[in-house]
py3Dmol code that shows the C-alpha trace and the ligand (Angstrom):
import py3Dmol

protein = """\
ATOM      1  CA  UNK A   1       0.000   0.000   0.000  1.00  0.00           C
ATOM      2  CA  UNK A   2       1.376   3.571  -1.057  1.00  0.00           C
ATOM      3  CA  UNK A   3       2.556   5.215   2.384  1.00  0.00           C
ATOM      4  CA  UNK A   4       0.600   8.524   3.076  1.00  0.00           C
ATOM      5  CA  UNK A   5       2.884  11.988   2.143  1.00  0.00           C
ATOM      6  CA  UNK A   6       5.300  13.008   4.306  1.00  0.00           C
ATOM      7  CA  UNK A   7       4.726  16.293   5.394  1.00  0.00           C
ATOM      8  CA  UNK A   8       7.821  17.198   7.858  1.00  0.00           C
ATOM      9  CA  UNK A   9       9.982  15.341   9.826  1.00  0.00           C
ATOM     10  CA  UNK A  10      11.329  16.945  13.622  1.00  0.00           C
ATOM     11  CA  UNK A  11      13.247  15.510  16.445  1.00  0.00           C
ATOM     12  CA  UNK A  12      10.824  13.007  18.010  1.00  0.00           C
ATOM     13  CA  UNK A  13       7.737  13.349  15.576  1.00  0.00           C
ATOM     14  CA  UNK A  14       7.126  13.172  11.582  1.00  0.00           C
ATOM     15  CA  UNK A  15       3.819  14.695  10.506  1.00  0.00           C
ATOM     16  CA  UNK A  16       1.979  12.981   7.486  1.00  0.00           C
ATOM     17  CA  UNK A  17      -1.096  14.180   5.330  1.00  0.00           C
ATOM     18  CA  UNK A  18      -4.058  13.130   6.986  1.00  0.00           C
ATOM     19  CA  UNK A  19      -7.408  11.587   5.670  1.00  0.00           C
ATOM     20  CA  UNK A  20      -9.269  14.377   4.851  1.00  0.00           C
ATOM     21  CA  UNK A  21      -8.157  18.193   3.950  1.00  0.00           C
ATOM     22  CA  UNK A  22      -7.173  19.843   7.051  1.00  0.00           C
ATOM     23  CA  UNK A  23      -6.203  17.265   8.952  1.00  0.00           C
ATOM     24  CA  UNK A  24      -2.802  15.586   9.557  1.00  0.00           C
ATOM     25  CA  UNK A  25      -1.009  12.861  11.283  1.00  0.00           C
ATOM     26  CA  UNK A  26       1.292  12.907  13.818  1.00  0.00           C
ATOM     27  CA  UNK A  27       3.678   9.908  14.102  1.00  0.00           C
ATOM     28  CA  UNK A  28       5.851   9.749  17.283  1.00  0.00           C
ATOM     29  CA  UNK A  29       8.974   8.229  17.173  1.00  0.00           C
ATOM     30  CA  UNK A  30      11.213   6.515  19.337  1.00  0.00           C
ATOM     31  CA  UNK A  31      14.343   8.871  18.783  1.00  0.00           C
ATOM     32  CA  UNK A  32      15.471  11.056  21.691  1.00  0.00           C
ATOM     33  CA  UNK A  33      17.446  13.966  21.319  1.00  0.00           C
ATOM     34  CA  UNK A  34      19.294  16.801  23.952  1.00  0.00           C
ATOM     35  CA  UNK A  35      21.076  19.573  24.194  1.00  0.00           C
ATOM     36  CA  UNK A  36      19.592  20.788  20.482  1.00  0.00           C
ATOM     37  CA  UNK A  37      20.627  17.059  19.041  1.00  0.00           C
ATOM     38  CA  UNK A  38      23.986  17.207  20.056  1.00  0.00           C
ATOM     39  CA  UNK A  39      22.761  13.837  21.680  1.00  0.00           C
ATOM     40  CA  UNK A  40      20.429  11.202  20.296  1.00  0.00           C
ATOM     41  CA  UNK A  41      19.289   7.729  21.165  1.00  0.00           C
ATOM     42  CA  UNK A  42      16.486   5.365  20.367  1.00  0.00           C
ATOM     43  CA  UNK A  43      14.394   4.463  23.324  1.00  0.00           C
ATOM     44  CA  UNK A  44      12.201   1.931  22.286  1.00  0.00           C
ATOM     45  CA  UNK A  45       8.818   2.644  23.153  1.00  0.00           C
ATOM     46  CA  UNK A  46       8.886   6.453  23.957  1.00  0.00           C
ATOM     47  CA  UNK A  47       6.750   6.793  21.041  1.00  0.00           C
ATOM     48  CA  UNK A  48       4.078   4.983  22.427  1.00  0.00           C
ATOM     49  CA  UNK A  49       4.167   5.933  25.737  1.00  0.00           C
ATOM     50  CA  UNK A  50       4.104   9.536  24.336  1.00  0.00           C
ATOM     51  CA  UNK A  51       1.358   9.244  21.800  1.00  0.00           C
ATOM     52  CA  UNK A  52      -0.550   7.970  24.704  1.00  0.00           C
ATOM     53  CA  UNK A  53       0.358  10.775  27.186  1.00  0.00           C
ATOM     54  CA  UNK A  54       0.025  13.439  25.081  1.00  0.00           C
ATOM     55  CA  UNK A  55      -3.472  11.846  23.918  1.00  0.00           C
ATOM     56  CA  UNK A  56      -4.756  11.807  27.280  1.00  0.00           C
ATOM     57  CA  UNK A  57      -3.097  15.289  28.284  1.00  0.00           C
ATOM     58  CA  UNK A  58      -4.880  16.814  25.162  1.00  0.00           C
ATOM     59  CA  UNK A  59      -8.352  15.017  26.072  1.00  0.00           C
ATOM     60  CA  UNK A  60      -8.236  16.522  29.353  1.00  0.00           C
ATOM     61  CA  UNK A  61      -7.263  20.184  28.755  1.00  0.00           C
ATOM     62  CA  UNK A  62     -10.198  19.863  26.118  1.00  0.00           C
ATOM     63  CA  UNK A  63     -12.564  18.854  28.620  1.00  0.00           C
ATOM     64  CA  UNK A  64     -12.041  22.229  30.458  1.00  0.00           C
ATOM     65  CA  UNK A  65     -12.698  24.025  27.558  1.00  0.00           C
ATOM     66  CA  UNK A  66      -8.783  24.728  26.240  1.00  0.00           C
ATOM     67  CA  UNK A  67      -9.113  24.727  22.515  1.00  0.00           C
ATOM     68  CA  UNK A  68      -6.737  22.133  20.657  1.00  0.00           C
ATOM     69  CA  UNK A  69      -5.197  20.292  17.426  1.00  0.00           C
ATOM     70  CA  UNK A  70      -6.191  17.307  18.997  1.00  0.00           C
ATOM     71  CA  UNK A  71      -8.833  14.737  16.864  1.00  0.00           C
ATOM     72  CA  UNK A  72      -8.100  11.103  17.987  1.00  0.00           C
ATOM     73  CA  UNK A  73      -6.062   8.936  18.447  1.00  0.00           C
ATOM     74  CA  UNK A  74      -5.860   6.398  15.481  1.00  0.00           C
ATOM     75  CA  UNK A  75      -2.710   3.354  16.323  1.00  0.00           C
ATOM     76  CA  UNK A  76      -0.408   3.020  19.231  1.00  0.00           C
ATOM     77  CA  UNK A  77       1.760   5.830  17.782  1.00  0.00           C
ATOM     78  CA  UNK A  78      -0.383   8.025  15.711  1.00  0.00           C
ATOM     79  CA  UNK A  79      -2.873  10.778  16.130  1.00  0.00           C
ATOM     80  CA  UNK A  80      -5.068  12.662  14.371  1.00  0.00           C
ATOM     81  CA  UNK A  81      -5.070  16.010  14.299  1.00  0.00           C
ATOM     82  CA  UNK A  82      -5.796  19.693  12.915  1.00  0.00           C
ATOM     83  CA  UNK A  83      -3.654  21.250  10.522  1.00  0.00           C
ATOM     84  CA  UNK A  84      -2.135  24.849  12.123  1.00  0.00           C
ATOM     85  CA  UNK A  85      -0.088  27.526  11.166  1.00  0.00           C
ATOM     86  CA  UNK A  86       2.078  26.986  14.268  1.00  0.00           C
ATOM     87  CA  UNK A  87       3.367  29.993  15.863  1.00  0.00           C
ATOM     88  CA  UNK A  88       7.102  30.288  15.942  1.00  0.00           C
ATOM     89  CA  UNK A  89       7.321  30.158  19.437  1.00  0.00           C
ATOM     90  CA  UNK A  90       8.233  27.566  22.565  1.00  0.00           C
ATOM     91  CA  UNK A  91       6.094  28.959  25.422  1.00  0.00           C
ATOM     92  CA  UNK A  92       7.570  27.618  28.819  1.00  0.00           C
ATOM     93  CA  UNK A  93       5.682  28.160  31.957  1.00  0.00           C
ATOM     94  CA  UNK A  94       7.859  27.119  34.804  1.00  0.00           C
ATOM     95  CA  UNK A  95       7.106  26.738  38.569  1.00  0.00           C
ATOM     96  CA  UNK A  96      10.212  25.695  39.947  1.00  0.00           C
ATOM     97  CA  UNK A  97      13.551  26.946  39.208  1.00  0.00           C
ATOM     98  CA  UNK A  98      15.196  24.006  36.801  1.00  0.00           C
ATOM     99  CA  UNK A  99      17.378  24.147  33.882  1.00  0.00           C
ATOM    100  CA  UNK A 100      18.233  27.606  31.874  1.00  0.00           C
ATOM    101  CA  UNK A 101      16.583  29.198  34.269  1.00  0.00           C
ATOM    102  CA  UNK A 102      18.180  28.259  37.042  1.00  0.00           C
ATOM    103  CA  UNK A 103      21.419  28.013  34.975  1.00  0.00           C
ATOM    104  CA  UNK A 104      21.036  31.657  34.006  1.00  0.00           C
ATOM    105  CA  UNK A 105      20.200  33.154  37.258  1.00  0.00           C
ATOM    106  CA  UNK A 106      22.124  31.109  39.140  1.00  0.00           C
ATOM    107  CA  UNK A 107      19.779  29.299  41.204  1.00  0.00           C
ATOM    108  CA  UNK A 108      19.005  26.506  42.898  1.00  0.00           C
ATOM    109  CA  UNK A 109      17.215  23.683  41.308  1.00  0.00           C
ATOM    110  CA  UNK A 110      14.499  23.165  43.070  1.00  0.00           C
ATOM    111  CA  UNK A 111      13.659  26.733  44.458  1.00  0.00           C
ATOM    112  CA  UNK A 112       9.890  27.388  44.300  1.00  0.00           C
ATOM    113  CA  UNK A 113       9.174  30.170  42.118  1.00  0.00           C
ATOM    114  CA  UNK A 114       6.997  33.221  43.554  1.00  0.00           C
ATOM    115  CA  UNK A 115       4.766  32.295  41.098  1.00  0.00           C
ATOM    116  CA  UNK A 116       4.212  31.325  37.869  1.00  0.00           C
ATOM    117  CA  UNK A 117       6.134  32.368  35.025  1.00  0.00           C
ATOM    118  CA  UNK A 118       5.690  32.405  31.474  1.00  0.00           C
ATOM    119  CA  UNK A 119       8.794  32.821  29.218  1.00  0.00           C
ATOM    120  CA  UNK A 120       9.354  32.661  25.174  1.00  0.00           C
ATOM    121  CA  UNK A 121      12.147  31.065  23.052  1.00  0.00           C
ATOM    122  CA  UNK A 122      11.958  31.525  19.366  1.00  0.00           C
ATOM    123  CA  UNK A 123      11.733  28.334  17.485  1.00  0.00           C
ATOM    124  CA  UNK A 124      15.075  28.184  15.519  1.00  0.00           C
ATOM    125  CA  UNK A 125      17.413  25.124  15.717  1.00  0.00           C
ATOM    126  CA  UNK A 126      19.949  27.409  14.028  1.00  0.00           C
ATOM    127  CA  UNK A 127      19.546  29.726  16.805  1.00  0.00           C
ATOM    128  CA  UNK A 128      19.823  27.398  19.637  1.00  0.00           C
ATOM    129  CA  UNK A 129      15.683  28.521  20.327  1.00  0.00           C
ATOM    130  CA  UNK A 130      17.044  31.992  22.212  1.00  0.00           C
ATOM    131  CA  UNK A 131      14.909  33.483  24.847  1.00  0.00           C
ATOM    132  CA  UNK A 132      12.834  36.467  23.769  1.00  0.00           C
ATOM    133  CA  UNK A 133      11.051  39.445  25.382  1.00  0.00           C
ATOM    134  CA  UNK A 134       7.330  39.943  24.702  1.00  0.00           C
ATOM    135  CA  UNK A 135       8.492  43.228  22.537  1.00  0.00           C
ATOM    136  CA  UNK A 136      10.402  41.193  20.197  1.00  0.00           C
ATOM    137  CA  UNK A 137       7.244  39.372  19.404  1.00  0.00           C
ATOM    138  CA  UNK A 138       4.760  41.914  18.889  1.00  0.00           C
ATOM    139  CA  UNK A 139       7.605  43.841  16.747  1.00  0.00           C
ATOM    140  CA  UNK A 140       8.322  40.918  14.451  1.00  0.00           C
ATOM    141  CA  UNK A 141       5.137  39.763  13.980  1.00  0.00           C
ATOM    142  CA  UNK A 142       5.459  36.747  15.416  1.00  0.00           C
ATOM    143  CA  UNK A 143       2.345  37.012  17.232  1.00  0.00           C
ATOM    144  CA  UNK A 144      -0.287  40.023  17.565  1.00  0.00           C
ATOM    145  CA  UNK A 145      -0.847  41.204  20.916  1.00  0.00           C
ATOM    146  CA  UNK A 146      -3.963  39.905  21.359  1.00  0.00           C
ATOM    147  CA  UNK A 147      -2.738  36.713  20.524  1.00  0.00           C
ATOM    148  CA  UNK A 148       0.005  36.791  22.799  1.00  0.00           C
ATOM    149  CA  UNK A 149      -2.431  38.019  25.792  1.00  0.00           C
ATOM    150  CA  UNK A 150      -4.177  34.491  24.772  1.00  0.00           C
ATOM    151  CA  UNK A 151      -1.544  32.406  24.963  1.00  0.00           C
ATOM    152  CA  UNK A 152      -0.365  33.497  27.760  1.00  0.00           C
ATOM    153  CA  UNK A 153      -3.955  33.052  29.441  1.00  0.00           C
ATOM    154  CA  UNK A 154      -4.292  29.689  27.929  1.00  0.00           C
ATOM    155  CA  UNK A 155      -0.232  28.589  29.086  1.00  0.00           C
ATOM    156  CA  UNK A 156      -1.539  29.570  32.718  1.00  0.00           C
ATOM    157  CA  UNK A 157      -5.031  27.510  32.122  1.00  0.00           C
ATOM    158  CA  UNK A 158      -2.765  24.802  30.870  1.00  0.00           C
ATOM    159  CA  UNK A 159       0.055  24.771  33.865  1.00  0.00           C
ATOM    160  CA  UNK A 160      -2.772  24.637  36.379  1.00  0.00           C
ATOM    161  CA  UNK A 161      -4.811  21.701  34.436  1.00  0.00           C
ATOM    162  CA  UNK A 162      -0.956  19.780  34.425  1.00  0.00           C
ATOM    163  CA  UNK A 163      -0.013  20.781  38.268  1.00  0.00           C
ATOM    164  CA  UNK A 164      -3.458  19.674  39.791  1.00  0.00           C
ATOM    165  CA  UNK A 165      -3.615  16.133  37.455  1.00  0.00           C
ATOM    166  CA  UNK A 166       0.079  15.559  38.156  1.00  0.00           C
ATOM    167  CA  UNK A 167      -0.250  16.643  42.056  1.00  0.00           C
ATOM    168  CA  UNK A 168      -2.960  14.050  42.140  1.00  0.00           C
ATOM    169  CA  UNK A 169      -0.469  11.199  41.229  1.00  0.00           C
ATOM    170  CA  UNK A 170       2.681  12.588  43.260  1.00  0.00           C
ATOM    171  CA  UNK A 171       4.538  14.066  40.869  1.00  0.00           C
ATOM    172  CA  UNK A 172       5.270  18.026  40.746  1.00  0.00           C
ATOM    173  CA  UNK A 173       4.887  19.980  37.374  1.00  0.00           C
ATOM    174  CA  UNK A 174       8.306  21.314  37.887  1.00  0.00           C
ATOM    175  CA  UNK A 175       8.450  23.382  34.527  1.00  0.00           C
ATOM    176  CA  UNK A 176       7.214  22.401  30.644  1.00  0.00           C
ATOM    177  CA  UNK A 177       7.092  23.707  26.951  1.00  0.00           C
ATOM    178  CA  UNK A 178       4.180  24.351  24.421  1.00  0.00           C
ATOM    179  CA  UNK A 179       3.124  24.958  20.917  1.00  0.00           C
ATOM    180  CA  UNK A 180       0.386  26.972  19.897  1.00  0.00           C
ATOM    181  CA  UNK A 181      -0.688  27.252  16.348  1.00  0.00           C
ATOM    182  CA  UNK A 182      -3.719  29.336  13.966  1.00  0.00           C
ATOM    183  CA  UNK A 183      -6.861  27.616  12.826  1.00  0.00           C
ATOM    184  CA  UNK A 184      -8.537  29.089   9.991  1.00  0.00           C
ATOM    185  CA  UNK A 185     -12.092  30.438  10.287  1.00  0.00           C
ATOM    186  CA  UNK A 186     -12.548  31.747   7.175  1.00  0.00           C
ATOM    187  CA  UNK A 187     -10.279  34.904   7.489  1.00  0.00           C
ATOM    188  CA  UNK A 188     -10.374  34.958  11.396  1.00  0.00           C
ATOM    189  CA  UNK A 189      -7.332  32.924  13.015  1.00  0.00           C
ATOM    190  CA  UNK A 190      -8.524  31.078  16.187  1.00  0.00           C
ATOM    191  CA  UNK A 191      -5.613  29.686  18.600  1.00  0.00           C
ATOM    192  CA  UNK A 192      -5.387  26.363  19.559  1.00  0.00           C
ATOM    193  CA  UNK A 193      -2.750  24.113  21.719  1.00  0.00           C
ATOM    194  CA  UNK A 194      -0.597  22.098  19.397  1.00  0.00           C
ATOM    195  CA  UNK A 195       2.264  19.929  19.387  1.00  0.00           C
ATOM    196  CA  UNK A 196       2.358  17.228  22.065  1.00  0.00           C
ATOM    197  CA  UNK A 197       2.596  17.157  25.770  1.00  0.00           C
ATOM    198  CA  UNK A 198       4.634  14.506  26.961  1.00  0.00           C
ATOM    199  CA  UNK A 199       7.245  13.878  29.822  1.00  0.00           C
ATOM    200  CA  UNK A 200       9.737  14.889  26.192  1.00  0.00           C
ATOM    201  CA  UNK A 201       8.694  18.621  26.878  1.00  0.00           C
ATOM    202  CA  UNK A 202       8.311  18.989  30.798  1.00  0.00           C
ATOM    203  CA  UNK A 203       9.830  18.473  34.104  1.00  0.00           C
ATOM    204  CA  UNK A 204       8.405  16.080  36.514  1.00  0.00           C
ATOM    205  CA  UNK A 205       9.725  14.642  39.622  1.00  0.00           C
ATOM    206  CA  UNK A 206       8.711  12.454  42.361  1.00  0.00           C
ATOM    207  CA  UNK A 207       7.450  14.360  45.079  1.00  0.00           C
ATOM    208  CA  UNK A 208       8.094  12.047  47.595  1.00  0.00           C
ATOM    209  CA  UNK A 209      11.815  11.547  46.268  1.00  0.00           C
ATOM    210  CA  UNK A 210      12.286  13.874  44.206  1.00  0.00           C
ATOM    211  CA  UNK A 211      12.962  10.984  41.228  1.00  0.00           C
ATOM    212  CA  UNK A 212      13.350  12.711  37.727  1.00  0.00           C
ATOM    213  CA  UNK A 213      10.551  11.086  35.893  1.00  0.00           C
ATOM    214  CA  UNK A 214      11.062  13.080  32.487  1.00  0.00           C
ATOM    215  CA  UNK A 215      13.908  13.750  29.709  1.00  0.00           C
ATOM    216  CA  UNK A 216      16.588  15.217  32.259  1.00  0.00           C
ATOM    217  CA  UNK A 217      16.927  11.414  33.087  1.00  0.00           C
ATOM    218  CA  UNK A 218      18.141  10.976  28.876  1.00  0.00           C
ATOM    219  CA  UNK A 219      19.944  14.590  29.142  1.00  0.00           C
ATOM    220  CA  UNK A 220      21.881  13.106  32.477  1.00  0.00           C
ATOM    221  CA  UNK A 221      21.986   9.449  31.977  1.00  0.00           C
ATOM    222  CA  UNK A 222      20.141   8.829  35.126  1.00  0.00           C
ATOM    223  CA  UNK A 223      19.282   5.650  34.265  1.00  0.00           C
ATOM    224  CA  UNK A 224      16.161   4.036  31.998  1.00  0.00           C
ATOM    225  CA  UNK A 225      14.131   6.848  30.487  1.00  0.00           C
ATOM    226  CA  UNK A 226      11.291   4.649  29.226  1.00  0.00           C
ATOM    227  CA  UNK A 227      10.998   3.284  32.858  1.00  0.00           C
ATOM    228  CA  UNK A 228      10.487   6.908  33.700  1.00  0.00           C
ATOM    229  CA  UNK A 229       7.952   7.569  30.992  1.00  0.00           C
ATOM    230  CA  UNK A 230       6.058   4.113  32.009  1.00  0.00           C
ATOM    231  CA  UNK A 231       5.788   5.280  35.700  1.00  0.00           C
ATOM    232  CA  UNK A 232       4.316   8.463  34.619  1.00  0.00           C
ATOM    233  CA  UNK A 233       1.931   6.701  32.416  1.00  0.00           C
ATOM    234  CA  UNK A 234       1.034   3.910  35.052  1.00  0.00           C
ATOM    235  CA  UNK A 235       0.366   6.470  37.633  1.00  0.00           C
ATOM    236  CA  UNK A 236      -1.955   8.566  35.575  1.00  0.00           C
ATOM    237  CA  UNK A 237      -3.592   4.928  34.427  1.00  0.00           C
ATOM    238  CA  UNK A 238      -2.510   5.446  30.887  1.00  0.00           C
ATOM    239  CA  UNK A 239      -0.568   2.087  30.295  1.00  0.00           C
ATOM    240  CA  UNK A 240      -0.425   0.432  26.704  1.00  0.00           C
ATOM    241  CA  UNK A 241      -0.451  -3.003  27.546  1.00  0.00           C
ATOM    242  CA  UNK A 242       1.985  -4.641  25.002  1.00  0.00           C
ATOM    243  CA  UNK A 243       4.988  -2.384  25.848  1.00  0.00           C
ATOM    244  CA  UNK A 244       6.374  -4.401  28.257  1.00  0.00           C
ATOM    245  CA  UNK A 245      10.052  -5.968  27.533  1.00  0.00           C
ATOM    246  CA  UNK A 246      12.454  -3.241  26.013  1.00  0.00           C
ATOM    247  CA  UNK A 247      16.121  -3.783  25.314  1.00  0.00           C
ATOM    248  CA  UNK A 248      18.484  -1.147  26.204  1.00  0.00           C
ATOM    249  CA  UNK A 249      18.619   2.168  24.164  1.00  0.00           C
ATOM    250  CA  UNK A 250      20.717   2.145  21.036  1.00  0.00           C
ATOM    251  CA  UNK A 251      23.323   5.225  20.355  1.00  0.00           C
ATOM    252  CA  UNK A 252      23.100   6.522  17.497  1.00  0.00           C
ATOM    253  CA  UNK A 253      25.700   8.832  16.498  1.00  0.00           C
TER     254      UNK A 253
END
"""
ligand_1 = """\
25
UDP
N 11.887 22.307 26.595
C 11.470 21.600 25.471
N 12.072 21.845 24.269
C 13.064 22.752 24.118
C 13.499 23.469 25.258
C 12.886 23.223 26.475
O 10.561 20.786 25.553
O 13.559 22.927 22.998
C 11.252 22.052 27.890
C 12.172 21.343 28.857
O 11.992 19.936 28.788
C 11.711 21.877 30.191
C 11.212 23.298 29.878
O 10.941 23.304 28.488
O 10.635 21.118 30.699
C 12.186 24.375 30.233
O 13.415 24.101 29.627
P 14.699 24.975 29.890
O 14.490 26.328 29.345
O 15.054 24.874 31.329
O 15.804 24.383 28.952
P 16.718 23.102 29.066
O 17.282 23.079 30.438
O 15.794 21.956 28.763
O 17.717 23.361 27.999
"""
view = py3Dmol.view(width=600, height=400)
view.addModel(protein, "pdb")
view.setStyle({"model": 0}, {"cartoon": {"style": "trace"}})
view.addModel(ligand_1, "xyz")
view.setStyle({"model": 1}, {"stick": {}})
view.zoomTo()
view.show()
């Protein structure tokens, strides 16, 4: 059977045409990059356990009414969803001092935040995604104010949808990333959540122990990172049942 069109390939996800116009799917893969690629692995099963998080992440935030590219889930590691204009930016609402941020300010990890925080990179590989002031995006157009006054409302909406579900299970929303991209309405763009949300875009660690349950354990070879994935999963009672046995991740340099 002729495969479907390939529409882009990233990181951790290829896109294909979907069934009908305006609709694509999203195929995630295995492959698990850091450190913009500089290291890369194949951790069998991430895909599904991914495709399966991000489903039931999506389902959720949908349920209390934040809008996104999410259709359905079709296989163990595809999805079908809405075709956006994605918006050029990685919007990172963090609640805990972690990674660049903590790196940049010289922080603690770990050091509650006095609240929320909403920050912007610029989606460019090239560029290393830098960090970027709310000016730079309403003076390059990368989003409209308005639209920026949304996403920012809908990243909050979002953070406090992922802290309560993940508080629930033990596990503090330490920091994470999202899309957002434009639907269509005729000549009226609407915004909706895109991309996935998976352990691959936040941090999320054991409250009890403090465990790293998301990619930091990859970044810092801290041990299995689709154990980590599968303990998220179980917790939240999203378990595919046939990924049980996994070999050992495969370098690829
Ligand atoms: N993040 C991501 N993709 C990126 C950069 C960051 O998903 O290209 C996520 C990351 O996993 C973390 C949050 O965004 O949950 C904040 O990341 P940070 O800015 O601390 O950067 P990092 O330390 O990951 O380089």
């Amino acid at each position: 059977m002729a495969r479907r069109k390939m529409i882009y390939e990233g990181k951790a996800k290829i896109l294909y045409e979907g069934p009908e116009p305006g609709t694509y799917v999203q195929y995630f893969k295995d492959d698990a990059t850091a450190y913009n690629a500089e290291k890369k692995a194949v951790i069998e099963g991430k895909g599904v356990l991914n495709n399966r998080l991000s489903e039931f992440f999506m389902i959720g935030l949908g349920q209390i009414g934040v809008p996104t590219h999410f259709i359905r889930r079709l296989n163990m590691r595809e999805q079908l969803i809405r075709q956006v204009e994605i918006v050029p930016l990685e919007v990172i609402v963090r609640n805990v001092a972690a990674g660049s941020m903590a790196k940049r300010l010289g922080m603690d990890e770990g050091t509650a935040l006095p609240r929320p925080i909403v920050e912007f990179s610029l989606k460019d590989d090239k560029l290393g995604d830098p960090l970027v002031p709310e000016e730079y995006i309403i003076a390059f157009g990368w989003a409209s104010q308005q639209e920026l006054d949304d996403i920012i409302s809908m990243a909050l909406r979002v953070n406090d949808y992922m802290s309560g579900v993940m508080h629930g299970v033990g596990i503090k929303l330490v920091d994470f990333k999202i899309e957002f991209g434009r639907l269509w309405d005729n000549e009226f763009p609407r915004l909706v959540l895109a991309d996935e949300i998976s352990p691959d875009s936040c941090r999320l660690w054991d409250v009890e122990t403090g465990r790293k349950l998301d990619k930091d354990v990859f970044r810092q070879d801290l041990g299995d990172l689709a154990d980590a994935y599968t303990e998220v999963a179980k917790r939240l009672g999203v378990m595919p049942s046939n990924v049980t046995h996994r070999p050992k991740p495969t370098l690829i340099n």
